[in-house]
C-alpha positions as CSV (number, residue, x, y, z in Angstrom):
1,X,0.0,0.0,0.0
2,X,1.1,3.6,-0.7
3,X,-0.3,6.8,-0.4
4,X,-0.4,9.3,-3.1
5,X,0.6,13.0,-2.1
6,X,-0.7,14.0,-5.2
7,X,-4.5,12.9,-5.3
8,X,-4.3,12.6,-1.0
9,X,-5.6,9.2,-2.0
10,X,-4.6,5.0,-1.4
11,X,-3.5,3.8,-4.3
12,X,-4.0,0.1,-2.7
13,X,-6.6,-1.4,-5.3
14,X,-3.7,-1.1,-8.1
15,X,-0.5,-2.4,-6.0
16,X,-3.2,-5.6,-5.2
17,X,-3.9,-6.2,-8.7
18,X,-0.1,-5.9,-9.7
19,X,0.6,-8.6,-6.4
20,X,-1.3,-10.5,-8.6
21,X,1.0,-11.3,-11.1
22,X,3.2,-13.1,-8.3
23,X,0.5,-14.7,-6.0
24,X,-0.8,-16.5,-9.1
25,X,2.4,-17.7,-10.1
26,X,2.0,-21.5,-8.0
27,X,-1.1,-21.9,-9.5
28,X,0.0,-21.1,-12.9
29,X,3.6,-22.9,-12.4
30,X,1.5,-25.9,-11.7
31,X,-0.2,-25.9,-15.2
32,X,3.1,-25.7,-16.4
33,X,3.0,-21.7,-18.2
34,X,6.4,-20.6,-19.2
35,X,7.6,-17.9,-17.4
36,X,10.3,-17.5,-20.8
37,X,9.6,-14.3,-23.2
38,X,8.2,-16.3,-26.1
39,X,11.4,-16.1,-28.8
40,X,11.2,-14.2,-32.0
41,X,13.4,-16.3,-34.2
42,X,13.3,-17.8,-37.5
43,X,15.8,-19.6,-39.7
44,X,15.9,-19.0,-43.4
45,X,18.5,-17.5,-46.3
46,X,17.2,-14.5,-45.6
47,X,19.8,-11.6,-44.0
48,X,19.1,-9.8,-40.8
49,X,17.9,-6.4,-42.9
50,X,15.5,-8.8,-44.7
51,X,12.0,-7.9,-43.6
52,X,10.3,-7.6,-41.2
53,X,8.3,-10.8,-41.4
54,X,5.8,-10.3,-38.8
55,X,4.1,-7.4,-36.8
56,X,6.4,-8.8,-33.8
57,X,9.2,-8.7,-35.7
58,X,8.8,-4.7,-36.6
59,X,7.2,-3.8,-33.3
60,X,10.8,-5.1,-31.9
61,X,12.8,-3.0,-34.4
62,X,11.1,0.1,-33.6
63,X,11.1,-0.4,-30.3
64,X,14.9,0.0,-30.1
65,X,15.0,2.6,-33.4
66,X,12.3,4.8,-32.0
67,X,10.6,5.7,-28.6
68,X,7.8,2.9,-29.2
69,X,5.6,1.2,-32.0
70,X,2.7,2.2,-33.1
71,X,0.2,0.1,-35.2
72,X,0.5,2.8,-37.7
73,X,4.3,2.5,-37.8
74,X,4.0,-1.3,-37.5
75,X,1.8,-1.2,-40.8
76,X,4.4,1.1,-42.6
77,X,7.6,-0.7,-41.6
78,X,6.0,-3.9,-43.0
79,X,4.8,-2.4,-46.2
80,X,8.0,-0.4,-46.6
81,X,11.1,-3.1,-45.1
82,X,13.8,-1.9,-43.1
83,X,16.0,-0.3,-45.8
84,X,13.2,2.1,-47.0
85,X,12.2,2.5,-44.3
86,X,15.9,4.2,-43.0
87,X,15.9,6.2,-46.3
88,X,12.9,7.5,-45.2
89,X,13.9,8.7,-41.9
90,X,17.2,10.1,-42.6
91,X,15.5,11.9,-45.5
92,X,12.7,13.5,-42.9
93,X,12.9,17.1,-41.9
94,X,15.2,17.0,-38.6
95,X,12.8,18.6,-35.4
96,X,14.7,21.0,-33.5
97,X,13.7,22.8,-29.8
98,X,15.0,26.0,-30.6
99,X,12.1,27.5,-32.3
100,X,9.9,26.3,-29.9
101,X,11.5,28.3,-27.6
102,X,11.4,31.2,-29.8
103,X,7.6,30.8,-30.3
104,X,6.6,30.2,-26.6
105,X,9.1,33.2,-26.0
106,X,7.0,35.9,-27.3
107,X,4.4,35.4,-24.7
108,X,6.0,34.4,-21.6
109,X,9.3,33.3,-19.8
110,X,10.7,29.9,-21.4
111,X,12.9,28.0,-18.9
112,X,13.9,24.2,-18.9
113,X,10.0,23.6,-18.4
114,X,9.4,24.7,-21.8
115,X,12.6,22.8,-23.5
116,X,11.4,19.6,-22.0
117,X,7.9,20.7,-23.5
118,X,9.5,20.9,-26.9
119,X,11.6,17.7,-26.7
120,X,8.3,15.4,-25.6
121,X,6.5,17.3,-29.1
122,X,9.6,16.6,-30.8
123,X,10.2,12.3,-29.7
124,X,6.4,11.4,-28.7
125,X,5.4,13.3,-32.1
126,X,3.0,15.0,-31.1
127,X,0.9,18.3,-33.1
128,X,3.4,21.4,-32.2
129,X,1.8,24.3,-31.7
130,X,4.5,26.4,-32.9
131,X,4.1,25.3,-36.2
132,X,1.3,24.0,-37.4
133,X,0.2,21.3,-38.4
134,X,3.6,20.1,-38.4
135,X,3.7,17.0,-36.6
136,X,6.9,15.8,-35.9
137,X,8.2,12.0,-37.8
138,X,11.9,11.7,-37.2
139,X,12.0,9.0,-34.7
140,X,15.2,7.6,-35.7
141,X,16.7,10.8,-35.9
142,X,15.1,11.9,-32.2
143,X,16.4,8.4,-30.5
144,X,19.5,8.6,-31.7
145,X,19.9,12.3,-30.3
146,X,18.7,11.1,-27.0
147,X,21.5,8.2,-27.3
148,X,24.0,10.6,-27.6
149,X,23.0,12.9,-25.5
150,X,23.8,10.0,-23.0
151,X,27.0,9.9,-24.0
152,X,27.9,13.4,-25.0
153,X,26.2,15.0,-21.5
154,X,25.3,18.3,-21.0
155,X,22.8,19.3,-18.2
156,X,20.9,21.5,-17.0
157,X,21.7,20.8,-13.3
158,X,24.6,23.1,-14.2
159,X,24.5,26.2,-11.9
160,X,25.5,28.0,-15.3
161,X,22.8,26.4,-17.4
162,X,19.6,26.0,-14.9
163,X,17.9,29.2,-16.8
164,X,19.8,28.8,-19.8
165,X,17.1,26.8,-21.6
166,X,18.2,28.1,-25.4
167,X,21.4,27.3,-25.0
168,X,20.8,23.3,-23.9
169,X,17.8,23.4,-26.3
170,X,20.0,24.4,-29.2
171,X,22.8,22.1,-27.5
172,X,20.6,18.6,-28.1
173,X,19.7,20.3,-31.9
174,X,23.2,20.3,-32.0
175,X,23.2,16.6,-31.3
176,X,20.2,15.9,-33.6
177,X,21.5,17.5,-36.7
178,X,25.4,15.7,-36.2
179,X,22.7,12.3,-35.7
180,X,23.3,11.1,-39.0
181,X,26.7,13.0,-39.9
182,X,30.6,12.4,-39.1
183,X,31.8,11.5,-35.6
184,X,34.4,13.9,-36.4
185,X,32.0,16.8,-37.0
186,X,29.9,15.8,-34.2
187,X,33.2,15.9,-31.8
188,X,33.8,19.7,-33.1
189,X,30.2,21.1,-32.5
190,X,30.3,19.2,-29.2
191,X,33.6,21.0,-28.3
192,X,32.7,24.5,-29.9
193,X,29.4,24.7,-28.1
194,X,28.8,27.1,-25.4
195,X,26.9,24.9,-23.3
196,X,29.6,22.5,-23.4
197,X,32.0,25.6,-22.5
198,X,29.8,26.5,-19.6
199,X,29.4,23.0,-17.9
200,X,33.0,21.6,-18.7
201,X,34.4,25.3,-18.3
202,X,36.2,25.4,-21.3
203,X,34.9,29.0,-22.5
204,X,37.5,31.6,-21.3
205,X,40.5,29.0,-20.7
206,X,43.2,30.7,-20.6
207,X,47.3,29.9,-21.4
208,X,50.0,29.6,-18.8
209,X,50.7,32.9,-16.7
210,X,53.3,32.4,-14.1
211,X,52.5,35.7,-13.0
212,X,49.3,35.4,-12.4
213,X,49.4,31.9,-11.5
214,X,46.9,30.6,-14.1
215,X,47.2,27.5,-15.7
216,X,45.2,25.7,-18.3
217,X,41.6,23.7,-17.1
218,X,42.2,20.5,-17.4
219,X,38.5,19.7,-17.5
220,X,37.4,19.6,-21.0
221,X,40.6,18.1,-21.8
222,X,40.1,15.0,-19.5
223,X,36.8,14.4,-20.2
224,X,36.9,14.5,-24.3
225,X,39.3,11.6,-23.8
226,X,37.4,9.5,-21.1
227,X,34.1,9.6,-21.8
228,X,33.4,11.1,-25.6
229,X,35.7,9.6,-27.8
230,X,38.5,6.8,-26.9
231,X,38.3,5.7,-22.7
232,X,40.6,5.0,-20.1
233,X,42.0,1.6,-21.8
234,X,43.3,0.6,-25.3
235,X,40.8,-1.6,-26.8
236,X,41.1,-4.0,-29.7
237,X,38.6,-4.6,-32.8
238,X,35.9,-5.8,-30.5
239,X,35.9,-3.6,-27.7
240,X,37.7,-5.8,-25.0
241,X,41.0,-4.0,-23.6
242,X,44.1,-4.9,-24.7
243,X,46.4,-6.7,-22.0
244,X,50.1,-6.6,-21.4
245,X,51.4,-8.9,-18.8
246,X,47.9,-9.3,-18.1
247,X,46.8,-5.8,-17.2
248,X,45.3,-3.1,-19.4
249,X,47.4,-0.6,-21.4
250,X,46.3,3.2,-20.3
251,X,45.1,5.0,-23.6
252,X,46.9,8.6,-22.5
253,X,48.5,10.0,-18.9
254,X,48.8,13.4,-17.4
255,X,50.9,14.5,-20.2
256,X,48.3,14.0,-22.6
257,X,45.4,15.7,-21.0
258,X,47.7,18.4,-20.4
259,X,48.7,18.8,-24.1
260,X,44.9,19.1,-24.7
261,X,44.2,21.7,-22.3
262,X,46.6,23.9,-23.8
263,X,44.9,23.5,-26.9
264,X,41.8,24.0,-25.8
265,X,42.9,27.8,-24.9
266,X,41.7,30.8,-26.3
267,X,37.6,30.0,-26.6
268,X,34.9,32.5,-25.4
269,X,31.6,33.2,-26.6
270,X,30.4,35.1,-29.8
271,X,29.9,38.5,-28.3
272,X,32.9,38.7,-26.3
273,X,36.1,41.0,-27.1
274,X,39.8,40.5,-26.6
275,X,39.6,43.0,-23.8
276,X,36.9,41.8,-21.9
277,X,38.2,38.0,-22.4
278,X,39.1,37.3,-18.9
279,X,35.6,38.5,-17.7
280,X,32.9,37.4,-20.3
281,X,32.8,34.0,-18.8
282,X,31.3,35.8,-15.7
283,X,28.9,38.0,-17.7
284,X,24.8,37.8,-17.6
285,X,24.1,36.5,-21.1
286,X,20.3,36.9,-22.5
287,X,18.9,33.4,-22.8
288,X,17.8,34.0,-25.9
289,X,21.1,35.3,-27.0
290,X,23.7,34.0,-29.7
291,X,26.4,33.8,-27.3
292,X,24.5,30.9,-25.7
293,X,23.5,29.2,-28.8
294,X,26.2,29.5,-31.6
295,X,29.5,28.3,-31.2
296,X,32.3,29.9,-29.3
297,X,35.3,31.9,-31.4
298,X,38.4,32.1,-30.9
299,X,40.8,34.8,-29.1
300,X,44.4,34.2,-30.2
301,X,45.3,36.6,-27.6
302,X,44.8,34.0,-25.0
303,X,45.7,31.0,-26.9
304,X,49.0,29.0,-25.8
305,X,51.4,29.3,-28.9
306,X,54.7,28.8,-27.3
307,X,54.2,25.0,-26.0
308,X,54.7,22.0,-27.5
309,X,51.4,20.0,-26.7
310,X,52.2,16.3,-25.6
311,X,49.0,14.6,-27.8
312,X,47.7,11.1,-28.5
313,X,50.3,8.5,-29.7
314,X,48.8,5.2,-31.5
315,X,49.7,3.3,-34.7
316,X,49.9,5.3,-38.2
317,X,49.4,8.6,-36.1
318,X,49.7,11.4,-38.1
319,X,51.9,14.0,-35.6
320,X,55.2,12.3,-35.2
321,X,55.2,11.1,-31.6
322,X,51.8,12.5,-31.3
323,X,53.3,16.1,-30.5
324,X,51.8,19.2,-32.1
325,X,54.6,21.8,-32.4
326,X,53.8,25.2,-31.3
327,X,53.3,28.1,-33.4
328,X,49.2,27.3,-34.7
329,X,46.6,29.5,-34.2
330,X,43.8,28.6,-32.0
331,X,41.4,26.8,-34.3
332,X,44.8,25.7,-36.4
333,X,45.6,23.4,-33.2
334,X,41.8,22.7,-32.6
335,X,41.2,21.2,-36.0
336,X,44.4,19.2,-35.2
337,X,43.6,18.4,-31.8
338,X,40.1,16.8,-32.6
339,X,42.0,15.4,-35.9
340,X,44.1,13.5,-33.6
341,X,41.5,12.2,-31.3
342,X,38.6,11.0,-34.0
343,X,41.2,8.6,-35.6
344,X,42.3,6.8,-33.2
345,X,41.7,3.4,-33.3
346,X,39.4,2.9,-29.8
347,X,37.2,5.5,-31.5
348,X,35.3,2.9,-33.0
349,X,34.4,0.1,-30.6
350,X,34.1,3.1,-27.7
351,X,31.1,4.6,-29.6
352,X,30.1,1.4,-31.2
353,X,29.5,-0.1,-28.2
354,X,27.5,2.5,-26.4
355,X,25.2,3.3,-28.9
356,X,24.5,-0.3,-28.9
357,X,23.9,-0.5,-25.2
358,X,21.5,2.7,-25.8
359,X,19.3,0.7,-28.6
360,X,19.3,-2.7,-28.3
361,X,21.5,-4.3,-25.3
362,X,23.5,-4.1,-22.3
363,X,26.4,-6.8,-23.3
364,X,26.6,-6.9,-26.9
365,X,28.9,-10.0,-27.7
366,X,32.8,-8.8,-29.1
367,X,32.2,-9.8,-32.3
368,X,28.8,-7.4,-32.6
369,X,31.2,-4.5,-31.3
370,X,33.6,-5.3,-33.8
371,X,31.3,-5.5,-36.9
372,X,29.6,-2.1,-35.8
373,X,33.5,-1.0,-35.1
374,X,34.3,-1.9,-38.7
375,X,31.7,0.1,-40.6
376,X,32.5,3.2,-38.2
377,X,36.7,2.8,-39.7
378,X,35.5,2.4,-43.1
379,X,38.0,4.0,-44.6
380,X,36.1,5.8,-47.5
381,X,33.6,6.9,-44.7
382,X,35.6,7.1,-41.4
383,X,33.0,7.6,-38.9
384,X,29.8,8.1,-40.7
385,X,26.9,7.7,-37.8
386,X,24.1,7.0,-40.3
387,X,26.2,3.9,-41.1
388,X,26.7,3.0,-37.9
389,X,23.5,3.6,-36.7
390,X,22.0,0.9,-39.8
391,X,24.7,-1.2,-38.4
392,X,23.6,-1.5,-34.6
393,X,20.1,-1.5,-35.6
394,X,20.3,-4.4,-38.7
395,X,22.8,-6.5,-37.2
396,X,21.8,-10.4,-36.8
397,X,22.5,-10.4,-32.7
398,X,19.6,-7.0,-33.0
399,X,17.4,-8.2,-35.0
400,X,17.4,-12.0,-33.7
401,X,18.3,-11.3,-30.1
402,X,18.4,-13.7,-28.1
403,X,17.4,-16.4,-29.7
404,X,21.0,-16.4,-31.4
405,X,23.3,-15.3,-28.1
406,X,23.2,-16.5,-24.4
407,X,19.3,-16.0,-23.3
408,X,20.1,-14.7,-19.9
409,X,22.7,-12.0,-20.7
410,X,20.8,-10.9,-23.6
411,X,18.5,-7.1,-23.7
412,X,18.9,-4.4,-21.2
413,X,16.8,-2.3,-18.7
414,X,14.1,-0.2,-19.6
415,X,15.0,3.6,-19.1
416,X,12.4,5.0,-16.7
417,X,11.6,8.0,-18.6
418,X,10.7,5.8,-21.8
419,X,8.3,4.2,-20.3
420,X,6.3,7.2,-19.8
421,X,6.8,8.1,-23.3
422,X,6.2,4.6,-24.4
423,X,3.0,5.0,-23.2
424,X,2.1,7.9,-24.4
425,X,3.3,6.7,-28.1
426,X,0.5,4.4,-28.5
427,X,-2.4,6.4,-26.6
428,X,-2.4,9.5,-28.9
429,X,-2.4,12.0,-26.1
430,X,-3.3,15.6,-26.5
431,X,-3.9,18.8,-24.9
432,X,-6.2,21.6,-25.2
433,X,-4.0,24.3,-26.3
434,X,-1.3,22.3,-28.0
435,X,1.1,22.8,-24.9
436,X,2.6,20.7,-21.9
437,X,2.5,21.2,-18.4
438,X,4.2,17.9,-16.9
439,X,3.3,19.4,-13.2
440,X,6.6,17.8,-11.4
441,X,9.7,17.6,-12.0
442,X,10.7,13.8,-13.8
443,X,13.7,13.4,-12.2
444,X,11.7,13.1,-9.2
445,X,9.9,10.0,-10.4
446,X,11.7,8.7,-12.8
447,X,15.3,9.8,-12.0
448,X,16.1,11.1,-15.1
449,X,14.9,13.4,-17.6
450,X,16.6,14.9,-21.3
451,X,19.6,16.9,-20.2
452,X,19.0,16.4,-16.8
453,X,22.1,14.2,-15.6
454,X,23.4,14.9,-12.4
455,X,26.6,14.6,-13.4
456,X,28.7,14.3,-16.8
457,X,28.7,10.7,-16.0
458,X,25.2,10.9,-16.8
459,X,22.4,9.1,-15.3
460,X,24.3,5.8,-15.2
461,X,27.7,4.2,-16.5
462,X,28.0,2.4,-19.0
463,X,29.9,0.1,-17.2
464,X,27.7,-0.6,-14.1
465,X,27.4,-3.3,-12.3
466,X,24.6,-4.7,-10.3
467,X,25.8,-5.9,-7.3
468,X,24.8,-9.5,-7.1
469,X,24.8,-12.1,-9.8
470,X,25.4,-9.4,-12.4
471,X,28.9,-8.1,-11.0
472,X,29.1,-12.2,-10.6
473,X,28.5,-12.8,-13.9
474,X,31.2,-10.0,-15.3
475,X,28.1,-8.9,-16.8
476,X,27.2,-4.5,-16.9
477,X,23.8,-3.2,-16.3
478,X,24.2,1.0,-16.8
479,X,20.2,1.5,-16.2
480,X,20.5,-0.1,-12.8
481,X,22.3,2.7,-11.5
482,X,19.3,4.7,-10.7
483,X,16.9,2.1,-10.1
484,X,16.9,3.1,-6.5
485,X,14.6,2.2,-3.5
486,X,13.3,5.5,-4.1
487,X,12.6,5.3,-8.0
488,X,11.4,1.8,-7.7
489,X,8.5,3.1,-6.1
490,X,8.2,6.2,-7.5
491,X,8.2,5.6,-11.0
492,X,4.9,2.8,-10.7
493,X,3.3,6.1,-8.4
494,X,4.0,8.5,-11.7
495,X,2.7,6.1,-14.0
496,X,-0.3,5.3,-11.5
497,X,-1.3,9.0,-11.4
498,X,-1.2,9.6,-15.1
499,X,-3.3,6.3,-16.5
500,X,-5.6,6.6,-13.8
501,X,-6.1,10.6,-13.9
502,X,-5.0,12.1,-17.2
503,X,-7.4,10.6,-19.9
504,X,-10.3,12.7,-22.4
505,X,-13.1,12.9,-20.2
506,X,-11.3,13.0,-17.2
507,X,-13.2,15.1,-14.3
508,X,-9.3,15.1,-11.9
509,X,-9.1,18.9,-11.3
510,X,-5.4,19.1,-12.7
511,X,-6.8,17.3,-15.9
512,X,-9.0,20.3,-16.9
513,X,-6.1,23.1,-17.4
514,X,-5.9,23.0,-21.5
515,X,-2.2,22.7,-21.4
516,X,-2.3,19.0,-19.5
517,X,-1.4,16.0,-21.7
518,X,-4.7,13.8,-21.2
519,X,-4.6,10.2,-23.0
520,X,-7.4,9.2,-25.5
521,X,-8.3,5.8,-24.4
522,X,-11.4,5.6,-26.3
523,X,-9.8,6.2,-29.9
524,X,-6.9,3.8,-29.3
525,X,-7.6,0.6,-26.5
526,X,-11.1,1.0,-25.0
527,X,-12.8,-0.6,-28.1
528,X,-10.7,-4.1,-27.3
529,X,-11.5,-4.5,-23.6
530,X,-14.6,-6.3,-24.5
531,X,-11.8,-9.4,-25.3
532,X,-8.8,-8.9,-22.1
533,X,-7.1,-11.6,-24.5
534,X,-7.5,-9.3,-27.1
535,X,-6.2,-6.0,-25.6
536,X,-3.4,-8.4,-24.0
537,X,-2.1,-9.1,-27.2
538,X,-2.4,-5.5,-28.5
539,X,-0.1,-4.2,-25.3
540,X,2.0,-7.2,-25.9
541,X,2.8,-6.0,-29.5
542,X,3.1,-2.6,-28.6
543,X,4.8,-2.5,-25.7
544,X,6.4,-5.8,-25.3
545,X,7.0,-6.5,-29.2
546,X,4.9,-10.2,-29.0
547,X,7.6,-11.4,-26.3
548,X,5.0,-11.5,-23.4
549,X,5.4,-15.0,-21.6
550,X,2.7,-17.2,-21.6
551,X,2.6,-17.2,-17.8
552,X,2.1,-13.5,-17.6
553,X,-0.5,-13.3,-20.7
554,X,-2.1,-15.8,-18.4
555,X,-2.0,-13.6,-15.3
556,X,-3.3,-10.6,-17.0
557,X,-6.3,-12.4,-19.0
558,X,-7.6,-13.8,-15.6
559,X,-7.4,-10.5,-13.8
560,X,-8.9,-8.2,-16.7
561,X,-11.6,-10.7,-17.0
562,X,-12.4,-10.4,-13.3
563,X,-12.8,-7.0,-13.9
564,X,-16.1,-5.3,-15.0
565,X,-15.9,-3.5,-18.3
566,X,-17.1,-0.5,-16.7
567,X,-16.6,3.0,-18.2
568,X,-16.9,1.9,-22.1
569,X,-14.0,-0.3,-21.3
570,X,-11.7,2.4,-19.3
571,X,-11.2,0.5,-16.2
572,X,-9.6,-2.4,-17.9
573,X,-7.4,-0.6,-20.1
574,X,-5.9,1.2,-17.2
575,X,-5.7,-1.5,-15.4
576,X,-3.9,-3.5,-18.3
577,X,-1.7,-0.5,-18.8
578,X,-0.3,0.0,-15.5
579,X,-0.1,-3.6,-15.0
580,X,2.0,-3.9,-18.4
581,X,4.4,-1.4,-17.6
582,X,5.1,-1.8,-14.1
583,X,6.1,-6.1,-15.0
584,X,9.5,-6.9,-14.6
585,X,9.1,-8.5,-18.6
586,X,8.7,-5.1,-19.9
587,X,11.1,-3.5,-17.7
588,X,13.8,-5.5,-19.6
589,X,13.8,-4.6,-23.3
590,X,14.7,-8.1,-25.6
């Protein structure tokens, strides 16, 4: 039992019905109900980007290329196939925040309120009142931001950011329009952005004064190696660190991130001067200003040109010894700098293997790593994303899962925050007015939220381990991290409040204010709770892409059924929905 603060109301009903699923469990063991995800496998000639060949077999691919299926894009995919259907998205117009924030600008304040109002129109694809009767299709494009937003972290928890909402909404259309581009490129406009500047305090760096006592920051430097481009250890084709002697070979020491800071000297933002350099960093900057959306310029004044900057050494690199001599101007030694990172060899499996762990699964075997790895150092195309992106998505251990690797150790933990917009994928929400109020803050019941990390490390590592048989196991499970006490229960009371309150027709007093997000049950499930088996299988498509066990189908036909289909079939479509979401089979994507 809980109480909810929210409605002042128990909540005990729902936590009994979701007991349900495990007090039936002897009964059901008994009668001998798997308690297995039912397998989506075939065999054939066919490759892994043939198809799809059933309505599980696309729900499942959009589930891990876009922020849910829906019948609509179910129908589509199988009309179109999988290579169509990625022309078509990298072809669709890129959504951006920015001009969101421009619109809603003119007629009040915008803070991080309104960016996160723009990114849910933007990835649920929702009607966007700032320019209609654009509604927004480029899924792929939108998932993939989100992914590297993970990776590439920026937040809003920065003291310098928290009412800067252009400059991280112009910092993830950043992100969205490098989605499909170079790594390369993507590394520069990560470097050159302000909001990058502000959080990892690279804008205004400075070169040495002994006089003064300043030295170089070292923090943009350190964390462009660690956690954007190559890692702490040197990593072969596949992704597993090389050994010597049995231990792993550093990729760069102190030397090296000090040879980056001093090139990484000489930045500010667009409207600062040479003379006010040392204080601009410190200066009030309009929100809606350039300084905070374009990228930074440089000031050779305070650029380092008399050091010799110590950087990466690897096989085939193209500064002898790795050392850029000095002399360059600021962007000269820049270009160079980021030259010097994006081709070296760890680049590959590094990003390969995180923007697998963001799509599709948490231990992607070596030899998946190393096929993404080679497409990303194809040498004609060093790097492209939209290749690598077909590549995690269309590869056989993707699009087969687990019925071709280890069962067990295959798929990975549910973000939080997807599930809400999961759910509101397939129940074509909408508001009055076009707009978004989401009343809380997320990261209060769902630990997360877009640009919302709490640290650059973001929400979770990607090399955490769950203590217990995971760590056991050698195995990593990065969404664990913030599945706390606290979110564990938190995130079902979220999820409670909105399918249960936040429909059309609702009477909640919260649900009348035209700018709340209210779910249209009756256009989308209510017309297949007459048949719980029925509305079972359309949440297990949906949600669960066909891979609901038969146990748990079992469960939830029995308790629907038990259920009067009261309120034109209302009651049993929340019911199904909060059961769904809150099972420990959805909560691990396959």
């Amino acid at each position: 039992m809980h109480i909810d603060g929210r409605t002042g109301g128990l909540c005990r009903p729902r936590r009994i019905a979701a007991l349900a699923l495990l007090c039936a469990a002897p009964l059901l063991q008994a009668q001998g109900l798997s308690h297995r995800p039912d397998a989506i496998w075939r065999h054939g000639f066919e490759a892994a980007s043939a198809g799809p060949f059933s309505d599980a077999e696309a729900a499942r691919f959009l589930n891990q290329a876009t922020f849910g299926a829906t019948l609509g894009d179910i129908q589509h995919l199988r009309q179109v196939g999988y290579e169509t259907w990625f022309a078509e998205q990298f072809a669709e117009a890129p959504s951006y925040q920015a001009p969101f924030l421009d619109w809603a600008g003119q007629t009040a304040g915008v803070y991080q309120q309104q960016r996160l109002e723009a990114w849910l129109i933007n990835s649920v694809g929702l009607y966007d009142p700032s320019n209609p009767p654009r509604v927004h299709k480029d899924q792929l494009r939108q998932r993939v931001a989100f992914a590297l937003s993970e990776i590439f972290v920026v937040s809003d928890q920065n003291p310098g950011l928290e009412l800067q909402a252009w400059a991280t909404a112009s910092w993830y259309d950043m992100l969205a329009a490098n989605a499909f581009g170079r790594y390369r490129d993507l590394l520069e406009g990560v470097t050159l952005h302000p909001a990058m500047g502000v959080y990892l305090s690279m804008v205004g760096n400075r070169k040495p004064d002994t006089t003064l006592n300043i030295r170089p920051d070292e923090n943009y430097a350190r964390e462009i190696l660690q956690l954007f481009s190559i890692g702490l250890k040197q990593l072969d084709a596949n992704g597993l660190p090389v050994l010597v002697a049995g231990q792993p070979v550093p990729t760069y020491n102190q030397n090296t991130v000090r040879g980056f800071a001093h090139v990484f000297t000489g930045w500010n933002f667009n409207d600062c001067s040479t003379a006010a350099y040392p204080d601009c960093v410190g200066d009030y900057h309009a929100p809606e200003s350039s300084a905070m959306r374009d990228p930074m310029l440089p000031f050779e004044a305070y650029h380092d040109t008399t050091t010799a900057k110590q950087l990466l050494v690897y096989p085939n690199v193209a500064l002898p010894g790795g050392l850029l001599q000095p002399g360059g101007t600021a962007r000269q030694e820049l270009t160079a700098a980021l030259d010097n990172i994006a081709a070296h060899p760890n680049v590959g499996p590094f990003i390969a293997r995180q923007l697998i762990q963001r799509l599709v699964t948490s231990n992607p075997s070596p030899a998946y790593v190393g096929r993404v790895a080679a497409v990303f150092n194809d040498v004609a195309a060093r790097g492209d994303l939209r290749a690598v992106i077909k590549a995690v998505l269309l590869d056989v251990e993707a699009r087969y899962g687990y019925s071709g690797v280890n069962t067990d150790r295959y798929g990975k933990l549910r973000e939080p925050w997807l599930k809400l917009v999961q759910l509101w994928r397939i129940t074509a929400p909408r508001s009055v007015n076009g707009r978004i109020n989401l009343l809380i803050n997320p990261s209060q019941s769902y630990g997360q939220a877009p640009l919302r990390s709490p640290s650059v490390f973001n929400f979770f590592r990607p090399g955490f381990q769950q203590p217990g048989e995971i760590r056991d196991l050698g195995l990593v499970s990065p969404e664990f991290q913030i599945a706390t006490d606290t979110m564990l229960v938190a995130t079902p009371n979220d999820l409670d409040w909105r399918i249960f309150y936040f429909y059309v027709g609702s009477s909640y007093s919260y649900a009348q204010d035209p700018d709340q997000l209210l779910m249209d049950y009756a256009a989308t499930l209510n017309p297949l709770a007459a048949d719980p088996a029925a509305l079972v299988e359309r949440l297990n498509l949906l949600l669960m892409s066909g891979q609901m066990s038969p146990f748990m189908r079992d469960v939830l036909v029995t308790r629907l059924t038990a259920l009067t289909n009261a309120n034109g079939g209302r009651d049993r479509v929340q019911h199904a929905l909060y059961l769904v979401l809150n099972s420990p089979e959805y909560s691990i994507q396959k």
